[in-house]
Structures are given as C-alpha cells and as structure tokens.
N, C-alpha and C positions, 0 to 999 in steps of 0.2 A: 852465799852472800849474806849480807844483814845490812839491814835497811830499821829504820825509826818505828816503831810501833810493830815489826814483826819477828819470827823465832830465830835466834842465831843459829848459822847453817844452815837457813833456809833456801830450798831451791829458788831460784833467778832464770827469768826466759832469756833468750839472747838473739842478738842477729848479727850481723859480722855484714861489711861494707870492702873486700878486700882489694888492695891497690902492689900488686905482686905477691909474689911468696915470698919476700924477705920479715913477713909482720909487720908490716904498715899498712894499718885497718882504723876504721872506726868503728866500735862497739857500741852497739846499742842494748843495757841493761834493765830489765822490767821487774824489780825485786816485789816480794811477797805483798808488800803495803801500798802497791801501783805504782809506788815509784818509778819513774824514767832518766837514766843517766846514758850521756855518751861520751866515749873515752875515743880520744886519735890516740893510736900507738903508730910509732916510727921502729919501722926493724927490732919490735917484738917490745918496744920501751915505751910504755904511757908519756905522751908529751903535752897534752891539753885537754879538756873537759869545760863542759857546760854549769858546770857549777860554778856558785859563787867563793866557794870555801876552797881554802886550797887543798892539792892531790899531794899524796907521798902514795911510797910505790915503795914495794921490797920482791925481791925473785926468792924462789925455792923451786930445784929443778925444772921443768917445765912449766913453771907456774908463777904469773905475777899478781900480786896481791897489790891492791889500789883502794885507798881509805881518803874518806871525806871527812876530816872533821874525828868526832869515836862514836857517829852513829850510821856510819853508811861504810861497809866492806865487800869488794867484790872479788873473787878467786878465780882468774883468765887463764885458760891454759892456752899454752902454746899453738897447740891443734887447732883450736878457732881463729886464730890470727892467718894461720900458713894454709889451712884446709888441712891441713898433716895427720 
C-alpha cells in the first residue's frame, strides 16, 4: 500500500467483512501512517468508500489496485475478498 507521509509498498494491515464468495466484501485498510480506509467490493469490483476523494480502480490478475486521489494506494488480492 502507500498512504500520505509513509514508504511506497509499505505493508498495510487488513480485515475483510465477507458477504459470500462471489467478492462482495468490505475492506477495512490500516496503512503504515494509521490511516483507516474501507473499501465495499461487489463480486471482486471496488464500488464505494469512505473517503471523500474519489476511487479509480484497475485489475491485474488476481489483483485490484484502488487509488485515492496520488497519495493513498492499496493492492487487494483476490484471496481476501473470496477467503480463496
């Protein structure tokens, strides 16, 4: 992840709220600067957040990448959404 004031690619804690296995979960992100974000994913696709800034969202294999803004980056894999 990379969050405001800390190193890019820094690890990020996480917890996962899952509502089936199709990846519709809500994420909850703790990046290296205490920051707190939480992401709903619908069937594996970021659709709303708590932020005020808007989300863009790109895939690469198992993996969606979700940017705030160009100082907040988080890299979700697949596995955490499905339990997989």
């Amino acid at each position: 992840c990379q969050t405001l004031g800390a190193e890019s690619g820094a690890n990020c804690r996480a917890g996962v709220i899952r509502r089936g296995r199709d990846g519709t979960a809500t994420v909850e992100l703790r990046g290296a600067n205490g920051a707190v974000r939480h992401v709903l994913f619908i069937k594996g696709q970021p659709a709303a957040s708590d932020s005020a800034q808007p989300m863009t969202s790109s895939r690469q294999g198992d993996r969606v990448t979700v940017r705030f803004g160009s100082d907040e980056r988080y890299d979700v894999p697949d596995a955490l959404l499905t339990g997989g």
